[in-house]
C-alpha positions as CSV (number, residue, x, y, z in Angstrom):
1,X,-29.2,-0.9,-3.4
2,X,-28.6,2.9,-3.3
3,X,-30.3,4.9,-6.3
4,X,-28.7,5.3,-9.6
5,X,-26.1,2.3,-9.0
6,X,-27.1,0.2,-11.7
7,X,-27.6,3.1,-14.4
8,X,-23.9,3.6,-13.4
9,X,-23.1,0.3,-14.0
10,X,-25.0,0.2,-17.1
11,X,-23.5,3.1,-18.8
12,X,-19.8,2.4,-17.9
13,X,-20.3,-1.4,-19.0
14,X,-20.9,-1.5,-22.5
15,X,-20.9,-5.3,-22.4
16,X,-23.5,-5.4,-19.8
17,X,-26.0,-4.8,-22.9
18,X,-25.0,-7.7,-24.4
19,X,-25.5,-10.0,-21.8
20,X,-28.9,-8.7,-21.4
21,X,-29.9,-8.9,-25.1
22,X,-32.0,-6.8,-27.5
23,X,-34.8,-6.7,-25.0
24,X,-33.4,-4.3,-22.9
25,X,-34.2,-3.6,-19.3
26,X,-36.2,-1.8,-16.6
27,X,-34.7,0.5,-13.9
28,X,-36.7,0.7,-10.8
29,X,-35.8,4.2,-8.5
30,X,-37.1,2.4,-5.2
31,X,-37.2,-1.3,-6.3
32,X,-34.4,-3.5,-6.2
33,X,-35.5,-5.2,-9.2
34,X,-33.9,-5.8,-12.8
35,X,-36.3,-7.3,-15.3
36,X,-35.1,-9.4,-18.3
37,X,-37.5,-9.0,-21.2
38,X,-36.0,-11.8,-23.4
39,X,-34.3,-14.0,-21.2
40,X,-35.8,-14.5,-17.4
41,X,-32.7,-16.9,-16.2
42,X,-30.3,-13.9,-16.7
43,X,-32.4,-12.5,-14.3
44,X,-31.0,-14.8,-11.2
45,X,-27.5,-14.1,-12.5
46,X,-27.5,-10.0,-12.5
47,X,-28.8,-9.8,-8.1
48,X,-25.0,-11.0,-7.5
49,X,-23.5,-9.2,-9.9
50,X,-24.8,-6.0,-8.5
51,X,-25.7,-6.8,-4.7
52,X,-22.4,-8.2,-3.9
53,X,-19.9,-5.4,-5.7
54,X,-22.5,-3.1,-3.5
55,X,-21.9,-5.0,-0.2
56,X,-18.4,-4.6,-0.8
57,X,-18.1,-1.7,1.5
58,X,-15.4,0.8,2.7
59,X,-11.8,-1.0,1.5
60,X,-9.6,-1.9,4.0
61,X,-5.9,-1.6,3.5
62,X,-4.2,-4.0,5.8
63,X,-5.7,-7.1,5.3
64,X,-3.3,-9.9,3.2
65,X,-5.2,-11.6,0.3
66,X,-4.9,-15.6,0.7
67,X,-7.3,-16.5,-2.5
68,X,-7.1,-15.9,-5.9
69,X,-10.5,-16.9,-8.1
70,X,-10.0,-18.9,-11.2
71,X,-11.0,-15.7,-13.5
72,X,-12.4,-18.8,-15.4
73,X,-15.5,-18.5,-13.1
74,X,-18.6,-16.5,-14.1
75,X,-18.6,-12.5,-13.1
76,X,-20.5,-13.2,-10.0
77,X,-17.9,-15.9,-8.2
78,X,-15.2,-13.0,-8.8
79,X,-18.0,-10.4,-7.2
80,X,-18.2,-12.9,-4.2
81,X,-14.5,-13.0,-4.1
82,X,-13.7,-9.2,-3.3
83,X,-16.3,-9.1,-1.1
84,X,-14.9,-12.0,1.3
85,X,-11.7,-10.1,1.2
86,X,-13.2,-6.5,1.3
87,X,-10.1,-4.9,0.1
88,X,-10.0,-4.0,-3.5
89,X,-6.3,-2.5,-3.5
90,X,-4.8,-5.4,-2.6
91,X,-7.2,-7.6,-4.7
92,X,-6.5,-5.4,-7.4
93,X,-2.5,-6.0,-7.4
94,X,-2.5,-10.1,-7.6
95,X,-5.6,-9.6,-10.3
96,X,-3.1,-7.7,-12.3
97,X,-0.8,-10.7,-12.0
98,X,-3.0,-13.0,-13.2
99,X,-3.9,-11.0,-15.7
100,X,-0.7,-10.6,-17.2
101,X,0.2,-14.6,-17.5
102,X,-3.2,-15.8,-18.3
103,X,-4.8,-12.5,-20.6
104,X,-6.9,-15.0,-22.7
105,X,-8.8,-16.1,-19.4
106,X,-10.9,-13.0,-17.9
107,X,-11.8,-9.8,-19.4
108,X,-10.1,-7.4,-17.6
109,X,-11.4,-4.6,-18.9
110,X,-15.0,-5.4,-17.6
111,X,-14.0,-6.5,-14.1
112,X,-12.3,-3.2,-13.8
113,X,-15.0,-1.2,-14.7
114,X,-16.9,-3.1,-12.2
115,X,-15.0,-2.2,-9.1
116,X,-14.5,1.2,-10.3
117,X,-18.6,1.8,-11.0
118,X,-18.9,0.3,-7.4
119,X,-16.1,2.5,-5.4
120,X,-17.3,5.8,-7.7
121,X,-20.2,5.2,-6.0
122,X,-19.0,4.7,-2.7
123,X,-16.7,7.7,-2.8
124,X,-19.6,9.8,-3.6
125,X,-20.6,9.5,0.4
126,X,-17.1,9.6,1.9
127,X,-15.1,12.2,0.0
128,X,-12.6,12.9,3.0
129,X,-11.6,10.0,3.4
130,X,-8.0,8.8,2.2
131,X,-8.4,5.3,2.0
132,X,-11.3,5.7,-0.7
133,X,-8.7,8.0,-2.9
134,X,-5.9,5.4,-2.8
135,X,-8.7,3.0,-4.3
136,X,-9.5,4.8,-6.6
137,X,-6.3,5.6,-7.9
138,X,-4.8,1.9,-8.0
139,X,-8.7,1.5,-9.9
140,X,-7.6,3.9,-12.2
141,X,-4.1,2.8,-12.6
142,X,-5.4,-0.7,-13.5
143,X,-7.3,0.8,-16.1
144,X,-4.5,2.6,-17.4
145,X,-2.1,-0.2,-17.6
146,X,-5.1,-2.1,-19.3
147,X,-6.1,0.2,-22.4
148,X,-3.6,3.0,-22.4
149,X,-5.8,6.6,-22.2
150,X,-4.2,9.2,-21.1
151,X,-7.4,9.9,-19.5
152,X,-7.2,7.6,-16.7
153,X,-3.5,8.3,-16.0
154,X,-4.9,11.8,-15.6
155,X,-7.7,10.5,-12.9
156,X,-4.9,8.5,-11.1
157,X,-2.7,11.2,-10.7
158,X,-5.8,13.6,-9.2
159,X,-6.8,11.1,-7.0
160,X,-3.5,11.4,-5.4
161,X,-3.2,14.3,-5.4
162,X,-6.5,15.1,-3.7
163,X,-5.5,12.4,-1.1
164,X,-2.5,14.3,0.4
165,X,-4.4,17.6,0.0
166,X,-6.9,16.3,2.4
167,X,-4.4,14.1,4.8
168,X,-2.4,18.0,5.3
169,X,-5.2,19.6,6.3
170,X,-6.6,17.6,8.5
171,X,-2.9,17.3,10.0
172,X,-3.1,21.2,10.4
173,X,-3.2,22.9,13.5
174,X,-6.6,23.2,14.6
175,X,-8.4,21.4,11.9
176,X,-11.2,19.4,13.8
177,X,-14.0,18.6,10.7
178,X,-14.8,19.5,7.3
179,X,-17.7,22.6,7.1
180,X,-20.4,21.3,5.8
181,X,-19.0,17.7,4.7
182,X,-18.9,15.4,7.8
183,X,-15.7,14.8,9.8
184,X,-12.3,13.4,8.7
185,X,-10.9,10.3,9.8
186,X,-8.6,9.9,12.5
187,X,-6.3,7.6,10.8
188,X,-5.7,10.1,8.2
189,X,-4.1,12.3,10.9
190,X,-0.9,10.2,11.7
191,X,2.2,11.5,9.8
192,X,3.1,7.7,7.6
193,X,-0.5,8.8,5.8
194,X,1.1,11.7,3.8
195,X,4.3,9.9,3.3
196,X,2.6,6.8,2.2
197,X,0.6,8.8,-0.5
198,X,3.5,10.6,-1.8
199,X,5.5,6.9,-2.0
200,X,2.4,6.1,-4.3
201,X,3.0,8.8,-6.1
202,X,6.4,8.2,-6.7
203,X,5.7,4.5,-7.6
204,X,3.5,6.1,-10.2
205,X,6.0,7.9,-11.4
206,X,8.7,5.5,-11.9
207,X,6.2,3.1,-13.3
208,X,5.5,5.8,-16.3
209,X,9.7,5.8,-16.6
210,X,9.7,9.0,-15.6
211,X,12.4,8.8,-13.0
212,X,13.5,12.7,-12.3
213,X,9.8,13.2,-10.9
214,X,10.1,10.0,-9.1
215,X,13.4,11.5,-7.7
216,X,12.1,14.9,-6.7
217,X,9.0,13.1,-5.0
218,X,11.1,11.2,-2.8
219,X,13.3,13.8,-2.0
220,X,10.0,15.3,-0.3
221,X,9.5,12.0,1.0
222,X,13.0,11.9,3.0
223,X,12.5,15.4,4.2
224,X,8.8,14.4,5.4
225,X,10.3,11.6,7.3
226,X,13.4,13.1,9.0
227,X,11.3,15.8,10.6
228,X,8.8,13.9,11.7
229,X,10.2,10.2,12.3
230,X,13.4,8.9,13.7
231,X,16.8,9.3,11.8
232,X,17.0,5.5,12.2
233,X,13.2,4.7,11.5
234,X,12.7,1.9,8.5
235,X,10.9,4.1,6.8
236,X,13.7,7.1,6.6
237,X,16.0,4.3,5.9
238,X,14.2,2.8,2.4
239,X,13.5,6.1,1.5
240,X,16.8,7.2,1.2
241,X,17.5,3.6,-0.4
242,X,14.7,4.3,-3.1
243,X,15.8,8.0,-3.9
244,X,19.2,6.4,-4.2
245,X,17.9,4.1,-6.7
246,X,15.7,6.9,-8.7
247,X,18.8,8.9,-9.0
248,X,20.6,6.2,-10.8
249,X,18.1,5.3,-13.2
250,X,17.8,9.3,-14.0
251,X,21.4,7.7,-16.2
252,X,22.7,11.3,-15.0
253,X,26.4,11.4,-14.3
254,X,26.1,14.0,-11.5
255,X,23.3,11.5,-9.8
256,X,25.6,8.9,-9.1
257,X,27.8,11.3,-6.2
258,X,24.7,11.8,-4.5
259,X,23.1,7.9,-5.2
260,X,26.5,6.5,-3.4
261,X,26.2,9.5,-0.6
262,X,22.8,8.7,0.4
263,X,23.3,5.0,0.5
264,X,26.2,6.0,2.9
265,X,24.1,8.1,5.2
266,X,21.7,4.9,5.0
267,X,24.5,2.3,6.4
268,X,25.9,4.9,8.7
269,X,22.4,5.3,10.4
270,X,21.6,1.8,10.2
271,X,24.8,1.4,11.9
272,X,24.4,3.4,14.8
273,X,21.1,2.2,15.6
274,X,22.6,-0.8,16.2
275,X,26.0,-0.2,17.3
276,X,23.4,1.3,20.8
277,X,21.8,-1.9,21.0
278,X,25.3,-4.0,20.9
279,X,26.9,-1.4,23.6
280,X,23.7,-2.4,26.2
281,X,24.6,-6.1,25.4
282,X,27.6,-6.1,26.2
283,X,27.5,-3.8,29.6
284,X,24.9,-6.9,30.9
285,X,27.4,-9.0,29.6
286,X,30.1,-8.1,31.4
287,X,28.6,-6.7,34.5
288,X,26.7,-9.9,34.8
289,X,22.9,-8.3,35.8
290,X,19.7,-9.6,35.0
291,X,18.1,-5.7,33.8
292,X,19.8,-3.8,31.6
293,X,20.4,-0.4,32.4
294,X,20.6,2.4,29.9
295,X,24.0,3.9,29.0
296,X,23.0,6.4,26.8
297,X,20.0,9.0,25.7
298,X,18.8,6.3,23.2
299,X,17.2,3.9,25.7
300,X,17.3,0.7,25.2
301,X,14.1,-1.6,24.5
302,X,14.1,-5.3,23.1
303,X,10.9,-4.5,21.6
304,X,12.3,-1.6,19.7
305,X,14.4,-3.6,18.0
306,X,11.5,-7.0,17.6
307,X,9.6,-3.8,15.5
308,X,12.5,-2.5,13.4
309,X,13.4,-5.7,12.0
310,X,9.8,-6.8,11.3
311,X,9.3,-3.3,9.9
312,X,12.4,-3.6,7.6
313,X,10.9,-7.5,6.7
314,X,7.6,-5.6,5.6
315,X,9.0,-3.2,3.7
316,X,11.5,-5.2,1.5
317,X,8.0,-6.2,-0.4
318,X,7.2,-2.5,-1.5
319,X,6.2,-1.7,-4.7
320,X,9.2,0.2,-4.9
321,X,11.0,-3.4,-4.9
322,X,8.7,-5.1,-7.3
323,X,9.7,-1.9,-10.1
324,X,13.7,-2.2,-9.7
325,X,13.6,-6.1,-9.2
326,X,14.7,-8.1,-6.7
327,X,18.9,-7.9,-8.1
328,X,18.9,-4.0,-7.9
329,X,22.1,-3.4,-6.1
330,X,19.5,-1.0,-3.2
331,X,16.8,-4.1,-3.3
332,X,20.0,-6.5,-2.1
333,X,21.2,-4.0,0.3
334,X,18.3,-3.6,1.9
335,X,18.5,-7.5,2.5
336,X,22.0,-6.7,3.8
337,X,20.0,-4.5,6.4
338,X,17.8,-7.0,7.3
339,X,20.5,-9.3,7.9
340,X,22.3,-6.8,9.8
341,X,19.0,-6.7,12.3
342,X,18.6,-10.3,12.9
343,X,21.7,-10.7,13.9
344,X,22.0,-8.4,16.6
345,X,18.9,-9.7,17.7
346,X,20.0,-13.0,17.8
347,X,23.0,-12.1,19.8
348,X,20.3,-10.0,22.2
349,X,18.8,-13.2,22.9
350,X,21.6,-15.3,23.0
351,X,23.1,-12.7,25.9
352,X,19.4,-11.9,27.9
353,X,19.3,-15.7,28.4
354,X,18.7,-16.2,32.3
355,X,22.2,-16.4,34.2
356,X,23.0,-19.3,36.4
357,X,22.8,-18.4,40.3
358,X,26.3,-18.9,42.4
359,X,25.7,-21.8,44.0
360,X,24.0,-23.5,40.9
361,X,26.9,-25.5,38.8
362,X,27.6,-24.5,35.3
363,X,25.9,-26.5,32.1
């Protein structure tokens, strides 16, 4: 157990000196060892506690959460919990829910502070690193949404903000490591990483009803993506959908001309991406050969298309989504879209199916 990780714990947990009574404790520097003066069985209870929020590692951001603990349970089964799944965002999102529909169940509050103590500490030996900034601010958030100080609004907004100051510099041209603070990581060089930090930030925003900031952020956000991605990309696409959106709940009458001009400029991409696709259908359609052959700059490539539509099918469960609700006139569009996809690649498969030989007699 690194040094100084249970005095962490201890001082941000006020409840942790109740459970371990008037006795009170000893802190070894270079032991792993908590004694109980009161109590001895408390003793086999607080290794989990501690060892497993410790073993919890570096968070992961793509793994799906398929089990949710009965917040019942003691401290420890919740402990073992986040460690199986190793990725506290996530973890932290369907905690929240369960939270909110069974309060009188688990003590938020304290869980919380656990996963915070634990990725504070963590975050002390890899402060260039993105992912550990996004942790902390959904940590933060949590805490926020749970008792209210300003202060921890404040500490979600920085960690944000420090995340994308880090993911542009090590985007810049010739930035190779950090002097005298280790190397950066190469995942926080690819362009989605800043525009999935400002999207957080956005989704902040709009949770805190605070929709013009939310609309100015994503206005950065489309820019971001249309010089760096594809007009047509999912991403540039939802984007404008969810600026669209945060223009309309700005209740702005001069927001609305712009709302129904950027959902235009959505369909109208959307549209050409796969008016292309269609035109390469039907040339092998009527010219009746087995390859396809490109007709235009945009190249054609089934697994363009396979990635778009699963893409779009990702993204119509953004957070974005979950804060409008699923009837929001952009949240139904964007199922529209989705529909849109499917279909044509339905019709590509329906059209690429083998063609019968000449002498072979039809079906």
């Amino acid at each position: 157990m690194p040094d100084g990780l249970v005095t962490e714990i201890q001082i941000q947990l006020s409840s942790f000196s109740e459970l371990l009574g008037d006795g009170g404790y000893k802190l070894h520097k270079n032991l792993i060892k908590v004694k109980k003066a009161d109590n001895e069985e408390f003793i086999e209870d607080i290794f989990p506690r501690t060892s497993c929020f410790e073993s919890c590692g570096k968070p992961h951001f793509g793994k799906h959460i398929s089990f949710i603990p009965d917040f019942v349970c003691s401290d420890w089964q919740f402990c073992d919990c986040a460690q199986s799944q190793n990725d506290y965002c996530a973890f932290l999102d369907h905690f929240m829910e369960w939270c909110r529909r069974y309060p009188e169940k688990c003590d938020a509050n304290k869980l919380v502070e656990l996963l915070t103590a634990v990725a504070t500490n963590d975050f002390q030996k890899y402060r260039r690193d993105v992912g550990y900034h996004i942790c902390l601010h959904k940590l933060y958030k949590t805490k926020c949404i749970l008792r209210e100080k300003e202060s921890d609004e404040n500490l979600s907004r920085l960690s944000l903000d420090r995340a994308l100051e880090i993911s542009e510099r090590v985007c810049a041209s010739g930035m190779v490591s950090w002097e005298k603070d280790g190397t950066s990581s190469m995942l926080d060089r690819a362009p989605e990483r800043q525009l999935d930090i400002l999207t957080n930030t956005a989704v902040f925003q709009a949770e805190k009803n605070d929709w013009s900031a939310a609309a100015s952020t994503y206005e950065s956000v489309l820019l971001r993506c249309e010089q760096n991605l594809p007009l047509y990309h999912p991403l540039t696409i939802v984007t404008l959908l969810d600026l669209s959106a945060s223009l309309l709940s700005t209740n702005h009458a001069e927001n609305i001309t712009k709302a129904s001009l950027l959902i235009h400029r959505a369909n109208q991409r959307l549209s050409y991406f796969l008016g292309e696709q269609m035109q390469e259908f039907r040339y092998k359609l009527l010219s009746g050969r087995e390859e396809t052959v490109s007709t235009h700059r945009a190249g054609f490539n089934v697994e363009w298309l396979y990635a778009f539509a699963s893409r779009l099918i990702c993204l119509r469960n953004r957070n974005m989504a979950r804060i409008l609700g699923m009837d929001h006139p952009t949240v139904l569009l964007l199922d529209c879209f989705i529909g849109d996809a499917l279909s044509v690649l339905a019709t590509r498969e329906d059209i690429c199916a083998p063609l019968p030989t000449n002498n072979s007699s039809p079906p």
